[in-house]
N, C-alpha and C positions, 0 to 999 in steps of 0.2 A: 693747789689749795690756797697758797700764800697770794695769789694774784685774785682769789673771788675775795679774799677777806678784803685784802687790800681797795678793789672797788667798790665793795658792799660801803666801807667805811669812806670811803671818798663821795658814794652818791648821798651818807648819812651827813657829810660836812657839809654837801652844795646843799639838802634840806636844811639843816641845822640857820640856815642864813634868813628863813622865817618862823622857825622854832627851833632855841636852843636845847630843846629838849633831844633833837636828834645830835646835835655834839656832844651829849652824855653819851647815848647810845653808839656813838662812833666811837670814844673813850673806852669804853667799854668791851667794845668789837674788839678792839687794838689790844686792851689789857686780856682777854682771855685767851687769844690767840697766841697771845707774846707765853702766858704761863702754861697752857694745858694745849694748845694744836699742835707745836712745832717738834716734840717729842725730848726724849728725856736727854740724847746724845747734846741735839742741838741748844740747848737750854742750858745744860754744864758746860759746852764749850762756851757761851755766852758768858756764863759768871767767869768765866775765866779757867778751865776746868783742863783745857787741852794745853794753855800758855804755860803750867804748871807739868807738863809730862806726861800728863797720869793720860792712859790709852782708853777709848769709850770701850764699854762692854762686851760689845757685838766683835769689835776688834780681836780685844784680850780674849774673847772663846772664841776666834778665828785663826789666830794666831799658837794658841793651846792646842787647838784641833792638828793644827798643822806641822806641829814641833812634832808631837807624839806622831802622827802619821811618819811623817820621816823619821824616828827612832824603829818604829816597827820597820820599815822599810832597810833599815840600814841593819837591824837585826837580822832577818830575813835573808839578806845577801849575806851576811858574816855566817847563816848558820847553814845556810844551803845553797851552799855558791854555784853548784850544774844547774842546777834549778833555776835560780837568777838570770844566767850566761845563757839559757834556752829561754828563754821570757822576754829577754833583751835581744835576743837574735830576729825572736817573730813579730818584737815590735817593729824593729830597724826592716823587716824583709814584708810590713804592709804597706 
């Protein structure tokens, strides 16, 4: 997406060279893209958003998901340990 914009706005500058009117319209290509195409992760890392710590969204509920799975997971062996130890035998014997 980032490479059509990019040429769209490149063929709007070689026009713009007998009408400036198409260097507004390149201007313009470039500024909507920059705010509303490239999505909401990449546009906070841009303000600065990752340099600061703070993890993008998709992460932090990827990382949520994953914690608690392995809490379940580890609960699960602590409360049914044959059960586990035959799970883990049939994994290890495919």
């Amino acid at each position: 997406m980032g490479t059509i914009v990019m040429a769209g706005a490149a063929v709007l500058v070689v026009l713009g060279f007998g009408n400036s009117v198409y260097w507004l319209a390149a201007a313009a290509v470039l500024f909507l893209y920059l705010q509303y195409g490239r999505g909401a992760s990449s546009t906070s890392s841009s303000r600065g958003g990752s340099s600061s710590g703070v993890m993008p969204g998709d992460y932090r509920t990827y990382r949520d998901r994953r914690d608690k799975q392995a809490k379940w997971d580890r609960r699960y062996r602590r409360e049914r340990p044959f059960e586990a130890r035959r799970q883990e035998r049939e994994k290890r014997g495919k």
